[in-house]
TORKE-905306 format. One line per field, with one value per residue (C-alpha): x, y, z; residue in three letters; residue number from 0. Coordinates in Angstrom, 1 decimal, padded with zeros to 4 digits. Layout:
! residues N
east	[X|...]
north	[Y|...]
up	[Z|...]
code	[ala|...]
pos	[NUM|...]
***
This chain:
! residues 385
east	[045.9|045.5|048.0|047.3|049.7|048.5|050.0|050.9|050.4|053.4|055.2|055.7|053.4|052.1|050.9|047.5|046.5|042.9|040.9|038.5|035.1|032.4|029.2|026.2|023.0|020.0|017.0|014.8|011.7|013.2|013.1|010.1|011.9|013.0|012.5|015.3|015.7|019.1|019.4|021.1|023.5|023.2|025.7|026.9|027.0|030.8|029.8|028.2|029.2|029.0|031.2|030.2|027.0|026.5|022.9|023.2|023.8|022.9|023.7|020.1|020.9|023.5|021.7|018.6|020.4|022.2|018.7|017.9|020.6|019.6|016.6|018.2|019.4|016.1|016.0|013.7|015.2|015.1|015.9|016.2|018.0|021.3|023.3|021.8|023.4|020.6|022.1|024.9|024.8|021.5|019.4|015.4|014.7|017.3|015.3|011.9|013.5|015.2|012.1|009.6|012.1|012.9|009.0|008.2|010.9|010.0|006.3|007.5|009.5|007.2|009.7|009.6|010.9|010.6|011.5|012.9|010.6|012.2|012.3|015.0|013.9|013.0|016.2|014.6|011.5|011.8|009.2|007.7|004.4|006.5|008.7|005.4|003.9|007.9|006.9|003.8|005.2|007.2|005.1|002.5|004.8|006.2|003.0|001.9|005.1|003.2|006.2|006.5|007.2|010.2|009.8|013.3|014.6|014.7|017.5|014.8|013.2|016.3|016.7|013.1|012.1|012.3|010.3|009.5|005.7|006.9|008.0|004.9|003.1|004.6|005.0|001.4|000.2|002.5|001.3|-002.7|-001.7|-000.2|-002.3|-000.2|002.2|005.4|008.8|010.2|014.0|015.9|018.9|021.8|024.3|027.2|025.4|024.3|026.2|023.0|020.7|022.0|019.5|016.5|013.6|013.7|016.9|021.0|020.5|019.1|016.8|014.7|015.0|013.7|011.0|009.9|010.3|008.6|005.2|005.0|005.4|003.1|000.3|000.4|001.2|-001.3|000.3|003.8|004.9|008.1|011.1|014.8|017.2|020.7|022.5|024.9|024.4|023.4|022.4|020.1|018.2|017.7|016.3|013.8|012.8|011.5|009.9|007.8|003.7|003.0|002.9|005.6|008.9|012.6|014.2|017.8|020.0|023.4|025.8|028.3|026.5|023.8|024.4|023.4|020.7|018.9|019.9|018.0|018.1|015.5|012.5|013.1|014.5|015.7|014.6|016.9|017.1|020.9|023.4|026.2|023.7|024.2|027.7|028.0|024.3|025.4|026.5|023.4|021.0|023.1|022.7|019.6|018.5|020.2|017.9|014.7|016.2|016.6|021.1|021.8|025.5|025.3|024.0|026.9|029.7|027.5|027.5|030.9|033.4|031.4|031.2|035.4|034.3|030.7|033.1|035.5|033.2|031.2|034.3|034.6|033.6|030.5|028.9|031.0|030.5|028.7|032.5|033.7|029.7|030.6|033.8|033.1|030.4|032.9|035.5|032.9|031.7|028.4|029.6|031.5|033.2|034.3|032.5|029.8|027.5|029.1|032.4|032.3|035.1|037.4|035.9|038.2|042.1|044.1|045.2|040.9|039.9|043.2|042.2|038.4|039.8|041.2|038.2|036.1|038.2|038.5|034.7|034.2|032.7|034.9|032.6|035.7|039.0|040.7|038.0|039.0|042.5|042.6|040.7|042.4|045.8|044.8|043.3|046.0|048.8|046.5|046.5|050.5|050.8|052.0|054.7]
north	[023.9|020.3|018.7|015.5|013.8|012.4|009.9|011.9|010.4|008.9|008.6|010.5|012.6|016.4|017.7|019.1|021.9|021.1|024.4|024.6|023.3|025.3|026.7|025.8|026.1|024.1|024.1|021.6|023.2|022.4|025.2|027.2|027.3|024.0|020.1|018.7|015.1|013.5|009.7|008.0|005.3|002.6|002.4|-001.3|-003.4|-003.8|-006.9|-008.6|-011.0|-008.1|-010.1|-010.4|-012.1|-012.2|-010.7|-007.6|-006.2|-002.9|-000.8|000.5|002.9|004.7|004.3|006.2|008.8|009.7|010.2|012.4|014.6|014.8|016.2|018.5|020.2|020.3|017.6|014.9|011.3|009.6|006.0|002.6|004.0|002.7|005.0|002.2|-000.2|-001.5|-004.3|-003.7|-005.8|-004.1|-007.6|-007.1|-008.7|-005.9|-003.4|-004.0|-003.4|-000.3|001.2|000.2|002.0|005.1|006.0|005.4|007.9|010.6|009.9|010.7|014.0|015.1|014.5|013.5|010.6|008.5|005.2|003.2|000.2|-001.9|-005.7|-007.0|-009.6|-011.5|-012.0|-015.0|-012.8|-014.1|-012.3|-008.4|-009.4|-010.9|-007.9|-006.0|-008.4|-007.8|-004.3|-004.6|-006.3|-003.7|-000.8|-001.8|-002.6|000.8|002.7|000.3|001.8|005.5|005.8|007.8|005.6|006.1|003.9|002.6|001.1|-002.5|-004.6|-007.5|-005.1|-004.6|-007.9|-009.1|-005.7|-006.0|-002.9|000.6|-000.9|-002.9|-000.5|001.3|-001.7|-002.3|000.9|001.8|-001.2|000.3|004.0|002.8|000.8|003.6|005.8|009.0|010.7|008.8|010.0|007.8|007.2|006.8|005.6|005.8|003.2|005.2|004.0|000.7|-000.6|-003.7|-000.4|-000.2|000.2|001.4|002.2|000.0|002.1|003.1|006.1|008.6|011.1|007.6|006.5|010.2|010.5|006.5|008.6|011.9|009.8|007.6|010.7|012.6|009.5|009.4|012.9|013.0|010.0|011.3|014.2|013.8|012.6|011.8|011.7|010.6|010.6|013.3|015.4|018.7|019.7|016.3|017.9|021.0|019.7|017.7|019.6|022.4|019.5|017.8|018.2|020.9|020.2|017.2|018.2|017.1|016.0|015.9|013.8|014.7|014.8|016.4|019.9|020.2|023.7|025.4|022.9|023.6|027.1|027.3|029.5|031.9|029.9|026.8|024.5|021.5|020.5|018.0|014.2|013.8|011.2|013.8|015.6|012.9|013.8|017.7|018.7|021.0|023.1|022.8|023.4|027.0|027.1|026.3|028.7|030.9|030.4|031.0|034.6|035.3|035.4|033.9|035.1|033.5|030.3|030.1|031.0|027.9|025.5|026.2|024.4|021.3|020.8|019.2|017.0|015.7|015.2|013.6|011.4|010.2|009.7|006.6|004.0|005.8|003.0|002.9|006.8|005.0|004.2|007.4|008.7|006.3|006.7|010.8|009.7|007.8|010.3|012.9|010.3|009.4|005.6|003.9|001.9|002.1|-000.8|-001.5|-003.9|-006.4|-005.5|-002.2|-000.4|-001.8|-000.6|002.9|003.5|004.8|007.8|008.2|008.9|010.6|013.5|012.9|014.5|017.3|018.1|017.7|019.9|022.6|022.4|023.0|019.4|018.1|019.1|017.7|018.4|016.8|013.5|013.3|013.6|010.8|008.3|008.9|008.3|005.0|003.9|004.7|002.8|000.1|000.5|-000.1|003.7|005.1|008.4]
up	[012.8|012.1|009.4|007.2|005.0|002.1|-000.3|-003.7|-007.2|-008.6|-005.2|-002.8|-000.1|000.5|003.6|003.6|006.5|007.4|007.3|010.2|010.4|008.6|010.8|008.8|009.2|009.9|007.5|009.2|007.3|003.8|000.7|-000.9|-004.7|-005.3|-004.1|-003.1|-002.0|-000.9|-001.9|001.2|001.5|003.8|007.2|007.4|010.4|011.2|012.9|009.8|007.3|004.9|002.2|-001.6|-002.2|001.4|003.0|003.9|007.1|008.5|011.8|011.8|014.1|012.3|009.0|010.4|012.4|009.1|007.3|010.1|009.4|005.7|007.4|009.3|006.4|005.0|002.7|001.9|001.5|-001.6|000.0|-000.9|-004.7|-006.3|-003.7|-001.0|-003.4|-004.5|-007.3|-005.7|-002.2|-000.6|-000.8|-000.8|002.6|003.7|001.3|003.2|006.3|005.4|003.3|006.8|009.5|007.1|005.9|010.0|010.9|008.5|009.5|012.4|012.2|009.5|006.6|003.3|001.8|-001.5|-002.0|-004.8|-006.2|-008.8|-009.4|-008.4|-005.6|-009.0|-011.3|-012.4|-014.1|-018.1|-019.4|-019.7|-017.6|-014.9|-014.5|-014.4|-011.8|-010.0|-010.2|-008.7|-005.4|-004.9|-005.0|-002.9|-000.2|-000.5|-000.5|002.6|004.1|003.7|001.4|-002.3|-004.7|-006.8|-009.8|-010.7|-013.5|-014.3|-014.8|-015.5|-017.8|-019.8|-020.3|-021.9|-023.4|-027.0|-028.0|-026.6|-026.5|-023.9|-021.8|-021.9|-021.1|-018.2|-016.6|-017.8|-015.8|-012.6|-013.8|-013.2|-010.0|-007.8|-005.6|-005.7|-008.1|-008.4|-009.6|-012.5|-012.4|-015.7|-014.5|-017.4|-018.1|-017.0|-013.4|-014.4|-017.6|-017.4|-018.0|-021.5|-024.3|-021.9|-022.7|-026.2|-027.6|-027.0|-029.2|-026.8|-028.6|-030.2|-026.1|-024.7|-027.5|-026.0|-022.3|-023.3|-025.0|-021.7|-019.5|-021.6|-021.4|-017.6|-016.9|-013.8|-011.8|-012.5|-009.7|-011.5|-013.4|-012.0|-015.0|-014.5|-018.0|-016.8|-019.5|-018.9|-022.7|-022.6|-019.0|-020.3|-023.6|-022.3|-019.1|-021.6|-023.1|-020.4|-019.7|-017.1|-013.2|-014.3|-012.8|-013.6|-010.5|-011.8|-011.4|-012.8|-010.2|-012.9|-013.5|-010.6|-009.5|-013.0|-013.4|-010.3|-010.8|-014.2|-017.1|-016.6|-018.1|-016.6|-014.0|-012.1|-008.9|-007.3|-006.2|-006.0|-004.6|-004.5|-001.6|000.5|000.9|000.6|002.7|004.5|001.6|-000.6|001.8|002.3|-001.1|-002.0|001.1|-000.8|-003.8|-001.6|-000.7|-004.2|-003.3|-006.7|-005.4|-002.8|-004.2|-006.3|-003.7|-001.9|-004.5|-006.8|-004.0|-004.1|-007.5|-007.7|-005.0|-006.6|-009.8|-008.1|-006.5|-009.5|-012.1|-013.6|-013.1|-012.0|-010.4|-007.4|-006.4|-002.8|-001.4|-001.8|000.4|002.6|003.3|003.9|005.8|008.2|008.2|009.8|012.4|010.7|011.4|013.4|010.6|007.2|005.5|003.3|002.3|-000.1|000.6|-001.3|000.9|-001.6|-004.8|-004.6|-004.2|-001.9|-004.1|-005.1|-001.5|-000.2|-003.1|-001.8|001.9|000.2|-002.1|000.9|003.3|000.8|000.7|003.9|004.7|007.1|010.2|012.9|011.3|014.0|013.8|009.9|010.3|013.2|011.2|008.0|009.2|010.8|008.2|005.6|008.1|007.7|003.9|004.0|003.7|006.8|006.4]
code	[unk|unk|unk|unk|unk|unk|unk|unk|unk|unk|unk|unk|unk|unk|unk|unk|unk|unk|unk|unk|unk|unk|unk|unk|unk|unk|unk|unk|unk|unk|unk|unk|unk|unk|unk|unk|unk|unk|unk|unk|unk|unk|unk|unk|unk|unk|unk|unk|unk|unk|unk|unk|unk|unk|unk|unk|unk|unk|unk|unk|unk|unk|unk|unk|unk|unk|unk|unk|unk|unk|unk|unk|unk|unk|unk|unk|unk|unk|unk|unk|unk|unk|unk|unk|unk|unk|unk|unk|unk|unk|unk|unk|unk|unk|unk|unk|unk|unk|unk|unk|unk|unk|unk|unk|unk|unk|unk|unk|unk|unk|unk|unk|unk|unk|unk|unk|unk|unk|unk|unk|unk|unk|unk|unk|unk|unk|unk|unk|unk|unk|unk|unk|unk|unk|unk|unk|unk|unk|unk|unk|unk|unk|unk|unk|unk|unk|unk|unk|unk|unk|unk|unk|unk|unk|unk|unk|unk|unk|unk|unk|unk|unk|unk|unk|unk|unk|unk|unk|unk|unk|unk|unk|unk|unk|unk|unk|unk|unk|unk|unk|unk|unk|unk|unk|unk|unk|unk|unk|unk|unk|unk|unk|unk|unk|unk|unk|unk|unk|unk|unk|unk|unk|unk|unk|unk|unk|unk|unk|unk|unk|unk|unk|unk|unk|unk|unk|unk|unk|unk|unk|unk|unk|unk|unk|unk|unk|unk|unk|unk|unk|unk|unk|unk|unk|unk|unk|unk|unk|unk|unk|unk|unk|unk|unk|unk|unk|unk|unk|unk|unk|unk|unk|unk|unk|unk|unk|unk|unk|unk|unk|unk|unk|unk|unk|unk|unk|unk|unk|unk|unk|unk|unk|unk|unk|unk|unk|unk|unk|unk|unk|unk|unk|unk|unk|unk|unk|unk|unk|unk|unk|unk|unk|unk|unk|unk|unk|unk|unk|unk|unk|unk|unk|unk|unk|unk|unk|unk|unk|unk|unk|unk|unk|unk|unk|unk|unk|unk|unk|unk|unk|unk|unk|unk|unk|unk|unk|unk|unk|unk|unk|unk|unk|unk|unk|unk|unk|unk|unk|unk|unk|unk|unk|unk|unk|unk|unk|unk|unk|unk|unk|unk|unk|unk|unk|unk|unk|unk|unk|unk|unk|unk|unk|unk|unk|unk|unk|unk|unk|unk|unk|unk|unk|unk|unk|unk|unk|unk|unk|unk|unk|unk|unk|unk|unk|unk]
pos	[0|1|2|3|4|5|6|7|8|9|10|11|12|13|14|15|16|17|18|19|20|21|22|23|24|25|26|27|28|29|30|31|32|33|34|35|36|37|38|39|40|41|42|43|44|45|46|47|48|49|50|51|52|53|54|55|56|57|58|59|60|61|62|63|64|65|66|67|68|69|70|71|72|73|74|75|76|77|78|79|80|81|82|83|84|85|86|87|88|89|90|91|92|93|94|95|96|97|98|99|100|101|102|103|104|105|106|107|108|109|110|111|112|113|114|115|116|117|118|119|120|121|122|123|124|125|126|127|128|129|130|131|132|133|134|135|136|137|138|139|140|141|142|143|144|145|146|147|148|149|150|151|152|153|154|155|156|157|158|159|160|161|162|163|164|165|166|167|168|169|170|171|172|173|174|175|176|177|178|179|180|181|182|183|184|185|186|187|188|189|190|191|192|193|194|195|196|197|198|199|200|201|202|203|204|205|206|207|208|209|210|211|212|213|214|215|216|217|218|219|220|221|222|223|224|225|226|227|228|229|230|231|232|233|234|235|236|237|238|239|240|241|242|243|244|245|246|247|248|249|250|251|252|253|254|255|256|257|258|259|260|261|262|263|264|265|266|267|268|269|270|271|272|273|274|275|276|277|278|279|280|281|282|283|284|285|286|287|288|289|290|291|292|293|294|295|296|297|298|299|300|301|302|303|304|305|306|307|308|309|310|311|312|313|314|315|316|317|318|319|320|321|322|323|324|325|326|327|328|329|330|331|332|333|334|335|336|337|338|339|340|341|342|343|344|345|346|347|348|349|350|351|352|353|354|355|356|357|358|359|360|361|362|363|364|365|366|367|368|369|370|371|372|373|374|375|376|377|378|379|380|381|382|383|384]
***
């Protein structure tokens, strides 16, 4: 049995007894009753001058062996997203790169992946047609890449928007532009606190009835929509309420496993950052779920829910240290940094309770690997027993 001692809050330290790794299952040809994309972080380059504001840096090999484990599982890849940090340290010439090598590796293996087209490789855009013309740029590079496009949400946009109408301006102009059915992100402010007031409104019903008219106007370019409010009453409500053929991707990382498990008459299918750190588990789950086990989808899902919660508590925003670090701890990377120094955005005490939420989920695939890197890096930390 392998043994961990953790530092305790308020002083102090417990010993934790690692269980022992979990034998999952592969799902390399994905699931019959739901979607299910992972949105991937990036692996840093422990060699690069990965400070804040620096360019980013990437170990490309490790960034694109972990996307092949997402597809191992059975997942398709939702790159290039906030969980890449984009806004976060992820610069655009960094985004190209990362966008080209992903969609050629899932072209590839025969995977799918969708990536995230925003506008922010123009900060300086000062008006509603440049954000559209931002826009623009980035979509056709990511369809060139034989990429989906993920349409994200626009800091830029935020910031010249006066009125719903020019929202739907600009994303009609994007909406008659793209060749194939994209999946529009609404990204909350929980995630993004410069998202604030999207889509011409902070009251949310005037801000989903702005949503549900430009969804309902461009139904047939839309395969789908990724919401990420964390409310699970707000999914459900408007799921029920979008056109036909226009799925809800979701993206609440606080109450997946009933969303995706539905109600009977409707539900979620799933692009989810939380994925990217419990895989294994889901795609059991959601395997499950094809087999018609709704048993066994819950005994799948229920242990990962602490950790996803755990992960994504406030502030919200920096949810990718905590992927990372899991990442590193089972041996994804060779190194526990990110891009714009973003190791440092959790404490001690935050990812000491991450390896225990993590263990008791069954998502520490090399106790002994876990235990071995955590110690070192808590005596590094000043926190040695």
């Amino acid at each position: 049995m392998v043994t961990l001692d953790l530092p305790a809050s308020g002083g102090g330290w417990h010993t934790l007894a690692l269980g022992p790794p979990t034998a999952w299952a592969d799902r390399p040809g994905g699931f019959a009753s739901r979607e299910a994309f992972a949105a991937a972080h990036v692996v840093a380059d422990p060699r690069g001058e990965n400070t804040p504001g620096a360019p980013a840096v990437l170990d490309w090999d490790a960034t694109l062996e972990f996307r092949r484990e997402l597809f191992r599982y059975g997942f398709g890849v939702a790159e290039a997203m906030d969980t890449a940090q984009r806004n976060m340290g992820l610069d655009w010439p960094a985004t190209r790169e990362l966008v080209r090598r992903s969609a050629a590796q899932a072209r590839e293996l025969g995977a799918r992946i969708a990536s995230g087209a925003g506008t922010d490789h123009r900060p300086e855009a000062a008006s509603v047609d440049e954000v559209a013309d931002a826009y623009a740029e980035q979509v056709e590079y990511v369809e060139a890449c034989g990429s989906q496009v993920i349409v994200m949400a626009s800091r830029e946009l935020a910031a010249t928007a006066a009125y719903p109408d020019d929202y739907h301006a600009v994303y009609g102009k994007i909406l008659n532009q793209v060749s194939e059915p994209v999946i529009l992100h609404w990204l909350g402010e929980v995630f993004d606190p410069q998202l604030r007031g999207y889509w011409g409104s902070t009251d949310v019903d005037t801000a989903t009835a702005t949503f549900l008219e430009l969804v309902r106007e461009h139904a047939s370019r839309i395969d789908g929509v990724k919401v990420s409010l964390l409310s699970a009453e707000h999914e459900i409500a408007l799921r029920s309420a979008l056109p036909e053929g226009v799925r809800l991707y979701t993206g609440d990382d606080f109450n997946y496993p009933e969303l995706i498990r539905g109600d009977g008459s409707h539900h979620s299918d799933a692009l989810l950052g939380a994925f990217a750190a419990i895989a294994p588990a889901a795609s059991r789950a959601l395997a499950a779920l094809d087999d018609g086990d709704l048993a066994a989808y819950d005994a799948a899902m229920a242990p990962t829910l602490p950790l996803s919660r755990h992960l994504f508590a406030a502030p919200t925003y920096h949810y990718k240290t905590g992927i990372a670090f899991l990442a590193w701890l089972n041996g994804h990377q060779p190194g526990f940094t990110m891009v714009g120094g973003l190791q440092s955005a959790r404490s001690a005490l935050h990812l000491a309770r991450l390896v225990e939420l993590a263990d008791a989920a069954g998502l520490l695939r090399d106790p002994d690997l876990a235990a071995a890197r955590m110690r070192g890096w808590l005596d590094v930390h000043g926190l040695a027993r």
